[in-house]
Each structure stands twice: as structure tokens, then as C-alpha cells.
C-alpha positions in Angstrom: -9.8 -4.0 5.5 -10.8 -3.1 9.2 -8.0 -1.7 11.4 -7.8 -4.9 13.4 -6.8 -7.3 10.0 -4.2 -4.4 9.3 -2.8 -4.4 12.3 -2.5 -8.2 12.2 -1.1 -7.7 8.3 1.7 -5.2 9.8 2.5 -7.4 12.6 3.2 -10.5 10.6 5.2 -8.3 8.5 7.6 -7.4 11.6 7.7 -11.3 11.9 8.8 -11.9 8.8 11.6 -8.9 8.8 13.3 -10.0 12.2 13.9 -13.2 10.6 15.5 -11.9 7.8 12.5 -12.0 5.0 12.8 -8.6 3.9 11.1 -9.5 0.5 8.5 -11.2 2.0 7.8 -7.8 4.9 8.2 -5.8 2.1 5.4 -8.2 0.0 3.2 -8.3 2.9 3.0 -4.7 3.8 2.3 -3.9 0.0 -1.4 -6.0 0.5 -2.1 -3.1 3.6 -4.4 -0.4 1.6 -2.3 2.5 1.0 -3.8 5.8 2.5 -5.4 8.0 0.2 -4.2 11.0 1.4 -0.6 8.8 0.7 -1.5 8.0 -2.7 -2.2 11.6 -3.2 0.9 12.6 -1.7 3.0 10.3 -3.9 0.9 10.7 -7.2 2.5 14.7 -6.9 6.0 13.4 -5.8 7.5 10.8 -7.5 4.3 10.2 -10.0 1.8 8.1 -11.2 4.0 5.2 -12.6 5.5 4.2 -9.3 1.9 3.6 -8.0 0.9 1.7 -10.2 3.8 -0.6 -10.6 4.7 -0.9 -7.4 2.2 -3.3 -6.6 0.6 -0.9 -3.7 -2.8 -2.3 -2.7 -4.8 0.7 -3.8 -8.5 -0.2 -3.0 -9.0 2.6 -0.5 -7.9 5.5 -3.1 -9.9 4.2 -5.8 -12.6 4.2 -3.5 -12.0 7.8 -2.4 -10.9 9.6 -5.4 -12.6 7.1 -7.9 -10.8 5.4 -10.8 -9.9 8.1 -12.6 -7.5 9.2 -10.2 -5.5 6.3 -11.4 -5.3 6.7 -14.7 -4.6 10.9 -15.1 
């Protein structure tokens, strides 16, 4: 995803949570890729379960760290 389409993603998020949509801002943020250095971040802090099941677009890490990262 270029910078540009996440950009647009985020602002159409905004949209959605000034009229009151806060599960869909929430939904639509969640399809941004997280950072890897984020992911990495998170992984130590709160753990490996919450990445995976918080339905985090996580393209960008896998293609960083690999799929292994995931799943250790």
C-alpha cells in the first residue's frame, strides 16, 4: 500500500469517526499495514495473541521479518 492510498484509508477513517462510526474508523484503520517496527514493539508488550486476533493488517511485517515472526 503506497503512502498516498494510506493516507486516503486514514482520512476516510476521520470521516467515518466525526459522524459517530467508531466501529467502522476503528475497522478501517485496522486494513492500514501496521508498522513493523510497531508490530515489533507490540509482539514484546502485550504479546503475540493480540496481533493476531486483532485483525491488524500485517502484510508489511511479514514481509520484513518473514512469517515466522508470526508464529514464535
Amino acid at each position: 500500500m503506497t503512502l498516498d492510498e494510506k493516507l486516503a484509508v486514514g482520512c476516510k477513517a476521520v470521516e467515518l469517526k466525526k459522524a459517530g462510526d467508531r466501529a467502522g474508523y476503528e475497522r478501517l484503520l485496522k486494513t492500514i499495514p501496521m508498522p513493523p517496527y510497531l508490530a515489533k514493539v507490540m509482539k514484546e508488550k502485550v504479546g503475540l495473541y493480540f496481533l493476531l486476533n486483532g485483525g491488524w493488517n500485517l502484510s508489511e511485517v511479514e514481509a520484513e521479518f518473514g512469517p515466522d515472526f508470526l508464529s514464535n
